[in-house]
C-alpha positions as CSV (number, residue, x, y, z in Angstrom):
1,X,-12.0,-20.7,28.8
2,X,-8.3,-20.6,27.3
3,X,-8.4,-20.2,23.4
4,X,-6.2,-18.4,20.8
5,X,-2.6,-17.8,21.3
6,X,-1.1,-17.8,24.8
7,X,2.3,-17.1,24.6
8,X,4.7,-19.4,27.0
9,X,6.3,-16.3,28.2
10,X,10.4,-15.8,28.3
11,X,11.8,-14.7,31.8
12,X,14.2,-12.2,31.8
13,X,16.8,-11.5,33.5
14,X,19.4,-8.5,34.4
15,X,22.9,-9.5,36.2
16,X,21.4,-13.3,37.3
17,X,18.5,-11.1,38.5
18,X,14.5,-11.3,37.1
19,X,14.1,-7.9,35.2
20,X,10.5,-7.2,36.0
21,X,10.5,-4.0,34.4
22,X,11.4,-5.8,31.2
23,X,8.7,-8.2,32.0
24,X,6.0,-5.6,32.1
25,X,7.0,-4.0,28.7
26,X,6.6,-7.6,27.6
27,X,3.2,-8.2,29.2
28,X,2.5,-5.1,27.5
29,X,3.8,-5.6,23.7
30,X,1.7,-9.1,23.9
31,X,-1.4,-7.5,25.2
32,X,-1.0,-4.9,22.4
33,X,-0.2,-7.6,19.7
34,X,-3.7,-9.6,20.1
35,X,-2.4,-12.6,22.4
36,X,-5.1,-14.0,24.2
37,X,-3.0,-15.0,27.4
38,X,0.1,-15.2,29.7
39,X,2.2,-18.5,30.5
40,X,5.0,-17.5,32.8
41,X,7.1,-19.4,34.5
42,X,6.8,-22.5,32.1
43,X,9.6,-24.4,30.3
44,X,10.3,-21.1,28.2
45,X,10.1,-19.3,31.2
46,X,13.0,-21.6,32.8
47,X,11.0,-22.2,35.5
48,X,13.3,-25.0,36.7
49,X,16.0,-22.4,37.3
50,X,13.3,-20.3,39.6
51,X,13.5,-20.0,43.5
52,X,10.0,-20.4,44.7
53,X,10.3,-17.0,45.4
54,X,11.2,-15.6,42.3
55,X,8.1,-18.1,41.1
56,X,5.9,-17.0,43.1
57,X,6.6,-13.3,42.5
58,X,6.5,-13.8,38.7
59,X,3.4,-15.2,38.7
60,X,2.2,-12.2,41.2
61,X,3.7,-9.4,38.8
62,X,2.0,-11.1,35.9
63,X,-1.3,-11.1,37.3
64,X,-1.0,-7.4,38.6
65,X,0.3,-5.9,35.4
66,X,-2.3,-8.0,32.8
67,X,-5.3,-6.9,35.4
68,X,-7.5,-9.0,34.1
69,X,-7.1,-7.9,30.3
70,X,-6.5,-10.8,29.1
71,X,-6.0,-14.7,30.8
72,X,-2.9,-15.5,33.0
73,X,-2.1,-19.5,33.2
74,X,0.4,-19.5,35.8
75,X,3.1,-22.4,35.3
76,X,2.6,-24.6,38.7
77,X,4.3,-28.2,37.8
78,X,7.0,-30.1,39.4
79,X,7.9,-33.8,40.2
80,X,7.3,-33.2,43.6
81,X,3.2,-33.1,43.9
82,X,3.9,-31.3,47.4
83,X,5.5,-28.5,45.8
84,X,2.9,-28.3,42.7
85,X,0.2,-28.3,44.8
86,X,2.5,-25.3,46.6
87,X,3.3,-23.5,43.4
88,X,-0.9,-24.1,42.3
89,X,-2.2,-22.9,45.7
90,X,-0.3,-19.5,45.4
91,X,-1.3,-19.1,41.5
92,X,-4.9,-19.5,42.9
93,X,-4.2,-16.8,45.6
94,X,-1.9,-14.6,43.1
95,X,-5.6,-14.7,41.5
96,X,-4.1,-15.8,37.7
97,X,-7.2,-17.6,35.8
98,X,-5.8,-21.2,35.7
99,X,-2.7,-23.2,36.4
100,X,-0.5,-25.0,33.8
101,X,0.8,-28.4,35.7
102,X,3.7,-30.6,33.2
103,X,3.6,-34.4,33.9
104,X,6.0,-35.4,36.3
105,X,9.1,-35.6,34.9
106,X,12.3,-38.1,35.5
107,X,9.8,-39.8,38.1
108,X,8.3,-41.8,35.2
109,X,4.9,-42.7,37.5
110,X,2.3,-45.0,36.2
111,X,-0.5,-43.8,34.3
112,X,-2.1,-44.8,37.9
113,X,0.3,-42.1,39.7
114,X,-0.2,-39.2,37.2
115,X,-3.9,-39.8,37.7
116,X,-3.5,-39.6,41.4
117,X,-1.0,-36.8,41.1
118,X,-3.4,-34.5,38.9
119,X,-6.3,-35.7,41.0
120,X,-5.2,-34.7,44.6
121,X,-4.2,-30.6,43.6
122,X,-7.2,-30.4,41.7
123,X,-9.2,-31.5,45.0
124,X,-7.0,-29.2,47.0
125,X,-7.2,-26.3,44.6
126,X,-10.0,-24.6,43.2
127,X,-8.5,-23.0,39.9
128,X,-8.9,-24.2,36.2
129,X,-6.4,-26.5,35.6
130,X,-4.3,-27.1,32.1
131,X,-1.9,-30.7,31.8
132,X,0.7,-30.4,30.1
133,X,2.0,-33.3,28.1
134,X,5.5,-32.9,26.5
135,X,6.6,-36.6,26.8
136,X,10.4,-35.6,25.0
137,X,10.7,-33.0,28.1
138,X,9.4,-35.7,31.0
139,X,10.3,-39.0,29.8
140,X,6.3,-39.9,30.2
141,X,3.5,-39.6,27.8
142,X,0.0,-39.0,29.5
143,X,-2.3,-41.7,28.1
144,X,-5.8,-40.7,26.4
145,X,-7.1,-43.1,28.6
146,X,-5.8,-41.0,31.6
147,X,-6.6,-37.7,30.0
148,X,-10.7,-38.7,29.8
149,X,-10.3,-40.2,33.4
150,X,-9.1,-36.5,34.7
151,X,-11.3,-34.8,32.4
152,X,-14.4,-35.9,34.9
153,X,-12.9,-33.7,37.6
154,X,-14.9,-30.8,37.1
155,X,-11.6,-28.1,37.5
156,X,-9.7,-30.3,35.4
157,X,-10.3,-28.2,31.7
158,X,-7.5,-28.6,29.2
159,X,-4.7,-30.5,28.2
160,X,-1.6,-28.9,26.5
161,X,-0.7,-31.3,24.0
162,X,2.8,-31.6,22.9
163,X,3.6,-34.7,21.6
164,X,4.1,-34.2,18.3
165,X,1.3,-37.1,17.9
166,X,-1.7,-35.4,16.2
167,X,-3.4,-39.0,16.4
168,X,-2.9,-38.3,20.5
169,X,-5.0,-35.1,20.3
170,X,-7.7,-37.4,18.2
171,X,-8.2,-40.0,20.5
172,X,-8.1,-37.4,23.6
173,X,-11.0,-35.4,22.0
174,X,-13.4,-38.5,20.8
175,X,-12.8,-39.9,24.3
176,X,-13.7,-36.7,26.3
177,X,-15.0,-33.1,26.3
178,X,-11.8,-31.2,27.2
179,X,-9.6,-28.5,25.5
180,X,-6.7,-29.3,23.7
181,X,-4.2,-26.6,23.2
182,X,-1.4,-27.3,20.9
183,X,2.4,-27.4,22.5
184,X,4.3,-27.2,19.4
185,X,3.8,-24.0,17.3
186,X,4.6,-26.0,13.9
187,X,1.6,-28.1,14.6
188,X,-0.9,-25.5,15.7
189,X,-2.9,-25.7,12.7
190,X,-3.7,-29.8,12.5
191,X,-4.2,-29.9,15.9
192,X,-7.1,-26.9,15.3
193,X,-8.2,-28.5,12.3
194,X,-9.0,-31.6,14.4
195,X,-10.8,-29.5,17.5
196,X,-7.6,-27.9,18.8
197,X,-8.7,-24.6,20.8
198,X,-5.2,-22.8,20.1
199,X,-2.0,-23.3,21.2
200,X,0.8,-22.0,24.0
201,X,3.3,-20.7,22.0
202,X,7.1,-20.2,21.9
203,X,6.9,-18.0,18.2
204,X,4.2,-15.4,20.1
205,X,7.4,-14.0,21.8
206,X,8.5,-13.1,18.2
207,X,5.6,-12.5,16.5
208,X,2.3,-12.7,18.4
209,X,0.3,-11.0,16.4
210,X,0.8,-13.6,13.2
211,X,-0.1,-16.4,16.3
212,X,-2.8,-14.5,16.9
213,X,-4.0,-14.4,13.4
214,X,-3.4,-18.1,12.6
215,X,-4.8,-19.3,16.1
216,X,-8.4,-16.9,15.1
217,X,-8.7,-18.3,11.3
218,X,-8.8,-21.9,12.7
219,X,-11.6,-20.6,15.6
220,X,-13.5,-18.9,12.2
221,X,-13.4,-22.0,10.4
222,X,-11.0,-20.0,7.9
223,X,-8.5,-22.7,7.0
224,X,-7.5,-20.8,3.8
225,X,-6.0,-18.2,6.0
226,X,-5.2,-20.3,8.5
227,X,-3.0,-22.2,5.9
228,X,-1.3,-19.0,4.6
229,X,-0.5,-18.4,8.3
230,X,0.9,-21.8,8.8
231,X,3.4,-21.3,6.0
232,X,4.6,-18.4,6.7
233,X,5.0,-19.1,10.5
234,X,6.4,-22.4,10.1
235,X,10.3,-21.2,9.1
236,X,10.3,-19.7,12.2
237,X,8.8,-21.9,14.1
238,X,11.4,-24.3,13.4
239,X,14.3,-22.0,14.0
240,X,13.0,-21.9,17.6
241,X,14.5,-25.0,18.5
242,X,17.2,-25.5,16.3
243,X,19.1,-25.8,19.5
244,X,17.6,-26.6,23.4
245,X,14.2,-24.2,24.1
246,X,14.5,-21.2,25.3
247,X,17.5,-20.7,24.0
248,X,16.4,-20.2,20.1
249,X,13.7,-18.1,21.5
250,X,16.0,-15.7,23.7
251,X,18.8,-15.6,21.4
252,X,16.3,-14.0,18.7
253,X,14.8,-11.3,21.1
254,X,18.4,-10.1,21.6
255,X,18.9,-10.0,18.0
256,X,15.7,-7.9,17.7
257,X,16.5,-5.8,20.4
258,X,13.5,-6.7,23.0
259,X,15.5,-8.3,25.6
260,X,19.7,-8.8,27.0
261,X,19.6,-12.8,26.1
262,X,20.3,-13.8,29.2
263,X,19.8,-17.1,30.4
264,X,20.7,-19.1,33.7
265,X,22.5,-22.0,33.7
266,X,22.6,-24.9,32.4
267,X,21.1,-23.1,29.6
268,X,24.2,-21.3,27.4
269,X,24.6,-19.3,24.6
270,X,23.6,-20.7,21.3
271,X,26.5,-21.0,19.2
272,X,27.6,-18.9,16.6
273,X,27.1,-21.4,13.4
274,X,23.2,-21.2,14.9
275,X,22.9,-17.9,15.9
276,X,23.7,-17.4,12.1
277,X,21.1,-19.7,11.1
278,X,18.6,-18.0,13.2
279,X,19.4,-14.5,12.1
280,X,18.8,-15.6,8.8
281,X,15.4,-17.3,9.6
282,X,14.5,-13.8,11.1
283,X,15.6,-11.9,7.8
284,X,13.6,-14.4,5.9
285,X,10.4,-13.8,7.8
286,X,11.0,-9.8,7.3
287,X,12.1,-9.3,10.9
288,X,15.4,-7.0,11.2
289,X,18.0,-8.5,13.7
């Protein structure tokens, strides 16, 4: 159901404000560019600085401006189960094709607890249902044990994978029939060329339509390509966390002239030594800051 490059989509803001007229030309230039679906209000979305308002008005906006062109995974994780299973039950209202859920994070539960946890929404709420496992984010690293477990709840469908541990993704797919979508753009292509679908990406804001490309070689079975892709992307993919995500990421679309920057705190400016850096990783690639 989700496959190919869907982007984990910036928020931006005017004057501490979300700026959903810049949102839609973003929607727009991704649609345009080939990406196969929207992730708002993620990690790169700094949806721990949302209201639930501004959440669930993002994820509404989304879903009315894409229109069913292409898929909308609407971010819906928290710590708190009560307010996932909140943030999930409006995304399946909002009418976005799936919900993205992140292991609870600074809660450390027991492979036990994030079984339950995942368990109960996806009882409660009827909607596709992606986990997201980014253990240097949470503190917790969801166990291929407990991935094949969830995997026999019939709503439970994919598992973004970012633990940088390809042997992870392995073990996950040999244990159960679920997609694995990559979380870290630098390792999009081994985790394809071990049954990977595609990956939610942090580079697609720059460039989704090289994402794009390198996400439909691996589907083709074109790992020629696919590895020509790779190496091109993989400078930039880098640069985009050179300092705390989305920071790398926003800082470049202001160099580019798509978006202001802006950020909400405790997210900053990057500083200037890596704004350099990153300006010259742009240059490099053949984009013009």
């Amino acid at each position: 159901m989700f496959t190919g490059s869907l982007v984990a989509l910036v928020t931006p803001f005017k004057n501490g404000e979300v700026d959903y007229k810049k949102l839609k030309e973003l929607i727009e230039f991704h649609i345009k560019n080939g990406t196969s679906g929207i992730v708002p209000c993620g990690t790169t979305g700094e949806s721990a600085t949302l209201s639930f308002e501004e959440h669930e008005r993002v994820v509404g906006e989304v879903v009315s401006i894409v229109a069913g062109r292409i898929k909308v995974l609407a971010g819906t994780g928290s710590n708190n189960t009560a307010e996932a299973l909140r943030l999930t039950r409006h995304a399946k209202k909002a009418g976005a094709d799936g919900a993205l859920l992140i292991t609870p994070y600074y809660n450390k539960p027991t492979p036990e607890g994030l079984y339950q946890h995942y368990k109960l929404i996806a009882e409660e709420v009827d909607i596709p249902i992606i986990i997201y496992n980014v253990p240097s984010r949470t503190g917790i690293s969801i166990l291929p044990e407990t991935v094949a477990r969830l995997a026999e709840i019939k709503n439970i469908v994919g598992i973004k994978e970012a633990s940088g541990n390809i042997d992870q993704t392995t073990q996950i797919l040999q244990m159960c029939n679920i997609t694995v979508l990559s979380g870290d753009d630098s390792l999009t292509l081994p985790i394809m060329s071990v049954g990977g679908k595609g990956v939610i990406s942090v580079v697609a804001n720059i460039v989704p339509a090289d994402t794009a490309a390198l996400t439909k070689h691996c589907l083709d079975g074109n790992y020629e390509a696919a590895r020509k892709c790779h190496h091109k992307l993989f400078p930039l993919c880098k640069g985009m966390f050179i300092e705390t995500n989305p920071i790398p990421v926003k800082t470049a679309m202001k160099l580019l002239g798509r978006i202001n920057g802006e950020m909400r705190l405790p997210l900053c400016d990057m500083t200037k030594e890596n704004e350099n850096k990153l300006s010259k990783i742009l240059k490099e690639y053949g984009l013009k800051p």
